[in-house]
N, CA, C and O of each residue as an XYZ file, in Angstrom:
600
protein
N       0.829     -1.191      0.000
C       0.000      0.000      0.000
C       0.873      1.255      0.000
O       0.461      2.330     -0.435
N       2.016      1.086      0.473
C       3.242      2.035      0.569
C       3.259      2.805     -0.771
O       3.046      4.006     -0.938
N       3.532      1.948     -1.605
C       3.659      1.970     -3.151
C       2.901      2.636     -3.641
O       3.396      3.319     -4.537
N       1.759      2.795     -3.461
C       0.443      2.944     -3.715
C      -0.036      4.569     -3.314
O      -0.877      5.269     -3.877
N       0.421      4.732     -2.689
C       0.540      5.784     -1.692
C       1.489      7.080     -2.377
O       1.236      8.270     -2.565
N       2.622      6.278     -2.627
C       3.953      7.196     -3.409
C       3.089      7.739     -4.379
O       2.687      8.894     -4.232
N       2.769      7.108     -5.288
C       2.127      6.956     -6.456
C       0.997      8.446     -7.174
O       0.997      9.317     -8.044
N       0.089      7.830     -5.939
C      -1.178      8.535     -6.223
C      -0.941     10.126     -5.491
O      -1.195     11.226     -5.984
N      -0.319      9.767     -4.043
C      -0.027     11.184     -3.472
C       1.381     11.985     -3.568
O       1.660     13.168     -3.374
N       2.181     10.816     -3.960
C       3.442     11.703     -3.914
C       3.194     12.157     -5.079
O       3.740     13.253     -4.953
N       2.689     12.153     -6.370
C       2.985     12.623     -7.927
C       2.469     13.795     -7.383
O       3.344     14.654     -7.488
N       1.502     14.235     -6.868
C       0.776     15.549     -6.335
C       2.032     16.457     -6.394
O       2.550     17.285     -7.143
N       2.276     15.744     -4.980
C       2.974     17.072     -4.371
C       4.300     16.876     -5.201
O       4.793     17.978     -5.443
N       4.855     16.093     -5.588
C       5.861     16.501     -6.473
C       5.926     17.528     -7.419
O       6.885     18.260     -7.661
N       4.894     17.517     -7.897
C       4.970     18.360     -8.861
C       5.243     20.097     -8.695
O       5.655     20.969     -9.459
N       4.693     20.060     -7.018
C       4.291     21.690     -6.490
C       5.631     21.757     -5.660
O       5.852     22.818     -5.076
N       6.747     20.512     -5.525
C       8.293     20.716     -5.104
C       8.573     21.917     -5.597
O       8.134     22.345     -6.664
N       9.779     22.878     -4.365
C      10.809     23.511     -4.614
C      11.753     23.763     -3.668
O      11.470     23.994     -2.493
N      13.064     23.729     -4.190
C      14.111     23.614     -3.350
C      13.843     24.979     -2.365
O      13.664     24.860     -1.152
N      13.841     26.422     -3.136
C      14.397     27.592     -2.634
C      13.216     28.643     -3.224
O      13.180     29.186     -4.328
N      12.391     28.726     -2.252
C      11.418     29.761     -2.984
C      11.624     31.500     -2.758
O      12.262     32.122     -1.909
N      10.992     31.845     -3.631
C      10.923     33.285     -3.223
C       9.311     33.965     -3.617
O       8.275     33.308     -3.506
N       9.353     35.017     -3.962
C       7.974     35.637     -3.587
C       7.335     35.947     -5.180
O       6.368     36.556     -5.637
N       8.227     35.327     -5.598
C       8.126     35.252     -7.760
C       7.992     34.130     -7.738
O       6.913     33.999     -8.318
N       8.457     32.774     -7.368
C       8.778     31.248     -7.679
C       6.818     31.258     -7.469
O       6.000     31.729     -6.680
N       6.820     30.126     -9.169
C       5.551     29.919     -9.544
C       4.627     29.084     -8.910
O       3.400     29.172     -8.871
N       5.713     27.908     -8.206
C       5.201     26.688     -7.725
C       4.656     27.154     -5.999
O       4.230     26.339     -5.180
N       4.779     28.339     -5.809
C       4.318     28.875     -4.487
C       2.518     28.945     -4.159
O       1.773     29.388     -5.033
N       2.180     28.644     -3.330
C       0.835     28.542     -3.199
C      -0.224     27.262     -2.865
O       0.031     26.333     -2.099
N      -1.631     27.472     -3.726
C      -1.664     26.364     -3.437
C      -2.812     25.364     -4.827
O      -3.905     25.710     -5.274
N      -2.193     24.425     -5.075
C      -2.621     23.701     -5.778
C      -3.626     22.416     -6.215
O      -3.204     21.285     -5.972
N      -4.323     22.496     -6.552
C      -5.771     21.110     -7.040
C      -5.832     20.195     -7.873
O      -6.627     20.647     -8.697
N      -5.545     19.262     -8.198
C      -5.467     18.450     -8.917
C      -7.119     18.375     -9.802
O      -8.210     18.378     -9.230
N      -6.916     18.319    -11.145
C      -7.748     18.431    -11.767
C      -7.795     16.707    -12.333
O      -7.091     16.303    -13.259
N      -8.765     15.844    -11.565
C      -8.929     14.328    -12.093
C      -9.284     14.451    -13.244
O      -8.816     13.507    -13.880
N      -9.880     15.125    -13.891
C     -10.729     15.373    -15.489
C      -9.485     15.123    -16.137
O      -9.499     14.186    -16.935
N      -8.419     15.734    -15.986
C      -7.383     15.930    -17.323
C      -6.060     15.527    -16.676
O      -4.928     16.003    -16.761
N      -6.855     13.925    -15.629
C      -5.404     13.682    -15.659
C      -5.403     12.370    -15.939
O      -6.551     11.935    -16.032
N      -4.681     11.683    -16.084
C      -4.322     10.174    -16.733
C      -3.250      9.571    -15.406
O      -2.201     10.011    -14.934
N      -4.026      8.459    -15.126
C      -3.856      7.822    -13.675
C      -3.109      6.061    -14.321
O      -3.873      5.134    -14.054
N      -1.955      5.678    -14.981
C      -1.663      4.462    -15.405
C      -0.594      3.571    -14.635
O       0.601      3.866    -14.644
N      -1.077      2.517    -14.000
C      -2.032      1.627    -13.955
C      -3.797      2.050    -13.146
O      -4.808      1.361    -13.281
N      -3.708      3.068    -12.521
C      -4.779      3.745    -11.817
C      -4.908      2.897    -10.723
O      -4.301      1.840    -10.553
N      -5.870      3.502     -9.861
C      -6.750      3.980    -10.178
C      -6.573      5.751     -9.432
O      -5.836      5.973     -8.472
N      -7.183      6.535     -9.939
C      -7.051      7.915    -10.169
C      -7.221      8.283     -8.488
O      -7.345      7.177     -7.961
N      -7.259      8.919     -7.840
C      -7.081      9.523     -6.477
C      -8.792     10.391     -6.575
O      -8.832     10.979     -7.655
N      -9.770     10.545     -5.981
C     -10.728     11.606     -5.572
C     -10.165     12.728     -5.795
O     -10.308     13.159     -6.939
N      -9.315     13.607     -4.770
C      -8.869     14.719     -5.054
C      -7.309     15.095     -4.351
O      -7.069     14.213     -3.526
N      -6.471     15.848     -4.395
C      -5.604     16.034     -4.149
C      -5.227     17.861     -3.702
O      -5.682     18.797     -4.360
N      -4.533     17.994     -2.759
C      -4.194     19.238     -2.832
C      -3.452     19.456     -2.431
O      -3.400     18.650     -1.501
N      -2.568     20.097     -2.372
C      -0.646     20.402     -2.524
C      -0.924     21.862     -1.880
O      -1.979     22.430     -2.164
N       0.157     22.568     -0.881
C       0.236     23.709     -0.461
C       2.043     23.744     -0.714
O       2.737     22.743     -0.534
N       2.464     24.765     -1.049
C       3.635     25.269     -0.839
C       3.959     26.776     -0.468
O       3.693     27.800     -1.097
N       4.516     26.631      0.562
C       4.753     27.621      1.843
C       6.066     28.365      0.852
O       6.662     27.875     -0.107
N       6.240     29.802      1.544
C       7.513     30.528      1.153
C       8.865     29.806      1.754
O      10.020     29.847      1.330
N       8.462     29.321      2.573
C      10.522     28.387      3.044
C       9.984     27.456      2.251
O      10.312     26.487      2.935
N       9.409     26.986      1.335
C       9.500     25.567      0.289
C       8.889     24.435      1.181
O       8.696     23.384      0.570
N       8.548     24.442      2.504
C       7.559     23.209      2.885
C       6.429     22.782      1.776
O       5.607     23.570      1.307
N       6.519     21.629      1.499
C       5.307     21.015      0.869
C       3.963     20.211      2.135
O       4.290     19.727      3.219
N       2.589     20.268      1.632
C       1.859     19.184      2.891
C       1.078     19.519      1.635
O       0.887     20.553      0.995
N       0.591     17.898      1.496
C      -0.239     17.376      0.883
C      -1.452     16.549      1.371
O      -1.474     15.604      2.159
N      -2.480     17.168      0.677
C      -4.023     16.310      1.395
C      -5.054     15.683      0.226
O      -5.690     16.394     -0.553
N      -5.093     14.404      0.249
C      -5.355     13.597     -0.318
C      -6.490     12.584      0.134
O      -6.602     12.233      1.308
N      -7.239     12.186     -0.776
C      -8.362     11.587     -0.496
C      -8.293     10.366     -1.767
O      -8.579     10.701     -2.917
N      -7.866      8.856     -1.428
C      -7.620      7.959     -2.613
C      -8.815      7.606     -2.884
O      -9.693      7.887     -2.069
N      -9.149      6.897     -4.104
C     -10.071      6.347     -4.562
C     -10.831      5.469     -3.784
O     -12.017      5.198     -3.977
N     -10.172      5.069     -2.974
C     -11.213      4.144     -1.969
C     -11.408      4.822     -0.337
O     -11.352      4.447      0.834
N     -11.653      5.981     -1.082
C     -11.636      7.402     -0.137
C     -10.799      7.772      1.458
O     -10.964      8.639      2.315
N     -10.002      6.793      1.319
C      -8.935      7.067      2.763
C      -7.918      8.398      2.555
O      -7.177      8.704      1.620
N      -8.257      9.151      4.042
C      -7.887     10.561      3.612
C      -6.207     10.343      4.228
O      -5.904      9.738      5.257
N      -5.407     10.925      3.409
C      -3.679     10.795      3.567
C      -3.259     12.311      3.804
O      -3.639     13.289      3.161
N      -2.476     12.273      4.769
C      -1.498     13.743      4.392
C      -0.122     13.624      4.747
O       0.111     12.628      5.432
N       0.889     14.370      4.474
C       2.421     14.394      4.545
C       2.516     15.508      4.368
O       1.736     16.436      4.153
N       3.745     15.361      4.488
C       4.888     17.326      4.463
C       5.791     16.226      4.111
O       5.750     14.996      4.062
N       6.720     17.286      3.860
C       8.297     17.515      3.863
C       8.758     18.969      3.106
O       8.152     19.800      2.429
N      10.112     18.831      3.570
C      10.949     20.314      3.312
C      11.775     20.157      2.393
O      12.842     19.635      2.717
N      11.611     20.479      1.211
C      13.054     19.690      0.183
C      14.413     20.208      0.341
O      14.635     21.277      0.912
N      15.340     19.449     -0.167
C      16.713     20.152     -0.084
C      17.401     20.187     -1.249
O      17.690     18.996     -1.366
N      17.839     20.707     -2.142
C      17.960     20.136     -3.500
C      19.214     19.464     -3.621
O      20.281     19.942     -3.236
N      19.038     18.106     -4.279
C      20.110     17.211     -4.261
C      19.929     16.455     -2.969
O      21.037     15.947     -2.797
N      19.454     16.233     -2.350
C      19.466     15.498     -0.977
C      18.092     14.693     -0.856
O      16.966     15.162     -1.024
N      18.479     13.191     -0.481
C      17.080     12.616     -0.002
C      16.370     13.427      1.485
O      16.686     13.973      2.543
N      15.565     13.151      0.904
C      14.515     13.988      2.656
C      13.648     13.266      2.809
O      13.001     12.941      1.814
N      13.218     12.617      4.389
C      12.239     11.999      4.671
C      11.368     12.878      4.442
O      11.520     14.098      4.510
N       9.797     11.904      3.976
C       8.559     12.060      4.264
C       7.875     11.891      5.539
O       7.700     10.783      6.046
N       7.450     13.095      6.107
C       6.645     13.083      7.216
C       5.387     12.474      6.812
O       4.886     12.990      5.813
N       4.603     11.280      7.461
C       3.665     10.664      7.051
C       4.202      9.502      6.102
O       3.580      8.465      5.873
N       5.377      9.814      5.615
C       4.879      8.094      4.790
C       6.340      7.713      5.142
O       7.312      8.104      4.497
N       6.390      6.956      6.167
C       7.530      6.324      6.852
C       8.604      5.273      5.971
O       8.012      4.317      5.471
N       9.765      5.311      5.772
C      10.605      4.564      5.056
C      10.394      4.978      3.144
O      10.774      4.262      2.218
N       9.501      6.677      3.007
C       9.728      7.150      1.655
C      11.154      8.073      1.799
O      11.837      8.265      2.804
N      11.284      8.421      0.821
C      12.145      9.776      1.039
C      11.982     10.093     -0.432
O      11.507      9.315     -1.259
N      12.545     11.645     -0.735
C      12.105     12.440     -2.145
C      13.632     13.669     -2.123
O      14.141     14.450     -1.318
N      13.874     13.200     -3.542
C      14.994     13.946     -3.828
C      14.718     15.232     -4.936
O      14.033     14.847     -5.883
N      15.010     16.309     -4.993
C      15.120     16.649     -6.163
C      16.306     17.620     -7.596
O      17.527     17.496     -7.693
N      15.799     18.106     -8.088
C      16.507     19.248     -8.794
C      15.958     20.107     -9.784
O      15.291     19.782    -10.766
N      16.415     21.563     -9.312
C      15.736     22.540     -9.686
C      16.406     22.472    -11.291
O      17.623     22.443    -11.476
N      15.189     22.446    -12.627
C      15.851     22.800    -13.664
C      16.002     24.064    -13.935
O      17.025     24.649    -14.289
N      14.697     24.568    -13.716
C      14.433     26.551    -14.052
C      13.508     26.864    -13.184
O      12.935     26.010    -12.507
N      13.292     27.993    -13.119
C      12.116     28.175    -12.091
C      10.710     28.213    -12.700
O       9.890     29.069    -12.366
N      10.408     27.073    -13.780
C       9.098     26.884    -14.101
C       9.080     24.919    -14.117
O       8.063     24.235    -14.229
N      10.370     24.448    -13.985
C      11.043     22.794    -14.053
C      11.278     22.586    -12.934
O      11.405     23.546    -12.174
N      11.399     21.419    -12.516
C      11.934     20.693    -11.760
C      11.839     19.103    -11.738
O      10.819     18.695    -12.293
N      12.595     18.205    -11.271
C      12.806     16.928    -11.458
C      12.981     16.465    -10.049
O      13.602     17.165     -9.250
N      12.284     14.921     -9.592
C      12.527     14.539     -8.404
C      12.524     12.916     -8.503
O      12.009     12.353     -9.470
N      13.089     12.256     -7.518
C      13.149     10.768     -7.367
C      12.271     10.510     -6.218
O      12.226     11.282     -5.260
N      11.686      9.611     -6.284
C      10.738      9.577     -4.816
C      11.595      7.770     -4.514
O      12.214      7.213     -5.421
N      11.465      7.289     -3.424
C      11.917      6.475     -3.559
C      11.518      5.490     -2.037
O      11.390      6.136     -0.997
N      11.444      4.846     -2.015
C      10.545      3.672     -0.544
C      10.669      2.365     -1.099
O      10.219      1.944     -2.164
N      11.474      1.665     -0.055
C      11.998      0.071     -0.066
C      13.042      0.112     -1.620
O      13.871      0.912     -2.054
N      12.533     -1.058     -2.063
C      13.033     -1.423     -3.677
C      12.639     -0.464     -4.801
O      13.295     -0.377     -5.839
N      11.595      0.215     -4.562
C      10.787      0.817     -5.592
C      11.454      2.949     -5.912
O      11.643      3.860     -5.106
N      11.553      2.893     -7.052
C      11.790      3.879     -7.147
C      11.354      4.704     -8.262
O      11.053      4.226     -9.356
N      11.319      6.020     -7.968
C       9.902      6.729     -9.349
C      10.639      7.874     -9.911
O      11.386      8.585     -9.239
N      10.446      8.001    -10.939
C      11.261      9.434    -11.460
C       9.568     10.756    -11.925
O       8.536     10.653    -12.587
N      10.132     11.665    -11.207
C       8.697     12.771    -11.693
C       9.770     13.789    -12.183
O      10.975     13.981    -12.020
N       8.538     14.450    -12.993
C       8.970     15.917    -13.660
C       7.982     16.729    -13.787
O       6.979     16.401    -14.421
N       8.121     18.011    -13.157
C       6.850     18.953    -13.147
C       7.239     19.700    -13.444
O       8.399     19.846    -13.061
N       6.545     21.020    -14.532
C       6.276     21.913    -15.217
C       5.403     22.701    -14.981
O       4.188     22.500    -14.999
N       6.131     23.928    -14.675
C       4.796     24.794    -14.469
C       4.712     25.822    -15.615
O       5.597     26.249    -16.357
N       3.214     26.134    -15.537
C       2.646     27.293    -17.038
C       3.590     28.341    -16.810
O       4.171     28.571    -15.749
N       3.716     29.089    -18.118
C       4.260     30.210    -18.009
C       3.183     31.725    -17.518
O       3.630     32.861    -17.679
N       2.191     31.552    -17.104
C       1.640     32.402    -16.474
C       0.751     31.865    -14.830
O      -0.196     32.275    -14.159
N       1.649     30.848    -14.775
C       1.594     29.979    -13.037
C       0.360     29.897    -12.579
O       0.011     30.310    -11.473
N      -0.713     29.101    -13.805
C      -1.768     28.941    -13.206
C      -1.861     27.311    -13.086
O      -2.530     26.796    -12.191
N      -1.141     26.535    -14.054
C      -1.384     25.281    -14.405
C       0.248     24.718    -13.983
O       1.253     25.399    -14.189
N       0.260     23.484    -13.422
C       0.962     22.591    -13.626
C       0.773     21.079    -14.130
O      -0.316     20.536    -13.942
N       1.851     20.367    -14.789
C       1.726     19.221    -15.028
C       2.927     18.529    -14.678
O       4.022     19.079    -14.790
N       2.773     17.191    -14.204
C       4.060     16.425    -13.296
C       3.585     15.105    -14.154
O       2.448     14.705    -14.401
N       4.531     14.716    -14.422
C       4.500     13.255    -15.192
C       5.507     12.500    -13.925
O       6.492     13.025    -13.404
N       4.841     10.891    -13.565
C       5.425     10.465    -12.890
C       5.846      9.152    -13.742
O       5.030      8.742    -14.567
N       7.065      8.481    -13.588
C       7.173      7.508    -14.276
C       7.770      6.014    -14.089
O       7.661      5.663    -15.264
N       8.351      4.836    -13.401
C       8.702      3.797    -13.228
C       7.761      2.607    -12.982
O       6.558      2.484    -13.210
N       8.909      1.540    -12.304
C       8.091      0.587    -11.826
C       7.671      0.224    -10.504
O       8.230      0.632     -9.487
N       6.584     -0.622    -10.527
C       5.837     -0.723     -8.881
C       6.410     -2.025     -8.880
O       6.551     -2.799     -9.827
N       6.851     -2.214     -7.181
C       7.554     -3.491     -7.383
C       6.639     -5.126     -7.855
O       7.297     -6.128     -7.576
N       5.757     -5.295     -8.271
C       4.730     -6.202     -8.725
C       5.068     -6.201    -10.377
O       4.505     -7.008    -11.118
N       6.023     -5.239    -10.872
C       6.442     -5.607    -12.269
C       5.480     -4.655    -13.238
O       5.686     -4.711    -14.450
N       4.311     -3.681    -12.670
C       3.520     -3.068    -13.654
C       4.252     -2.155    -13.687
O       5.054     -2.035    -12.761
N       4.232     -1.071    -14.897
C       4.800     -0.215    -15.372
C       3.752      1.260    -14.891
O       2.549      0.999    -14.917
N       4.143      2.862    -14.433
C       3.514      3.406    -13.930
C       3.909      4.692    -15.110
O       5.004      5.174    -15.397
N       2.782      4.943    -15.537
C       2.997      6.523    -16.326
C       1.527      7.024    -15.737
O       0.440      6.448    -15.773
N       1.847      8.128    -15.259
C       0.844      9.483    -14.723
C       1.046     10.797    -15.490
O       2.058     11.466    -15.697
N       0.170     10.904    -15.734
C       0.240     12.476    -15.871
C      -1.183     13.625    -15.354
O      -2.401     13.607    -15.533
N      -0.198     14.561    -14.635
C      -1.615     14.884    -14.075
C      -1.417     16.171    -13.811
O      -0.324     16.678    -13.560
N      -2.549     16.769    -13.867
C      -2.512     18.124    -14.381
C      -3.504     18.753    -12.992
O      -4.517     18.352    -12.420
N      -2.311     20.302    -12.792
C      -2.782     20.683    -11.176
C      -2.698     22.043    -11.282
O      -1.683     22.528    -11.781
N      -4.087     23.132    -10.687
C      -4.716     24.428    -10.886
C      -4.399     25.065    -10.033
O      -4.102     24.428     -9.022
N      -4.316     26.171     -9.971
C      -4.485     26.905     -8.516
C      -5.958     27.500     -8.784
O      -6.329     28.172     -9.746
N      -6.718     27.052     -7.627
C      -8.373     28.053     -7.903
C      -8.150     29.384     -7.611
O      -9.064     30.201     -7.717
């Protein structure tokens, strides 16, 4: 269920990661996952999701999975450095800043390990984070999922 967990809630907040914010950085605020326009593979898709990112770069994510059990976590990123997940015990999440609309992260718990990449719009209303590897059961995981600020 660990796995499962990475998956559906970490792609969230990955996407709204940042090492070093400031009061311009796009990924600041707070973010909704739009299930309509997002693509959940192997699925199944999450209810809803919502990502906050604070000015020191804390992430906390609140999540409600498809079989409606409500999840939340934080963590503080560091760039280049694994960092535990508060809430999901034995994860940790790495990343790197490409530009300040990019970024790239490894999420990673037991054997299993995930590569994401999130993109934010150039007028910082929309993001999209593609998450991508394998679950240790041998299925193959492509997400893409697309996240608003209301």
């Amino acid at each position: 269920m660990k796995y499962l967990q990475l998956i559906l809630v970490g792609v969230a907040l990955s996407a709204a990661l940042a090492a070093q914010t400031s009061a311009n950085d796009p990924t600041v605020g707070t973010w909704k996952l739009n299930v309509g326009k997002s693509k959940f593979h192997p699925g199944p898709a999450p209810k809803n999701v919502t990502v906050t990112i604070a000015q020191d770069g804390k992430v906390s994510v609140n999540e409600t999975t498809a079989e409606g059990k409500d999840i939340s976590f934080s963590f503080t990123p560091t760039e280049g450095s694994a960092v535990p997940i508060d809430g999901m015990d034995g994860t940790t999440i790495s990343q790197r800043r490409v530009d300040d609309h990019t970024f790239e992260h490894t999420w990673t718990t037991g054997a299993m390990t995930m590569h994401g990449k999130g993109v934010v719009s150039a007028d910082g209303k929309t993001m999209k984070y593609t998450l991508t590897g394998t679950r240790p059961d041998g299925k193959a995981v492509h997400n893409s999922e697309l996240y608003e600020k209301p």
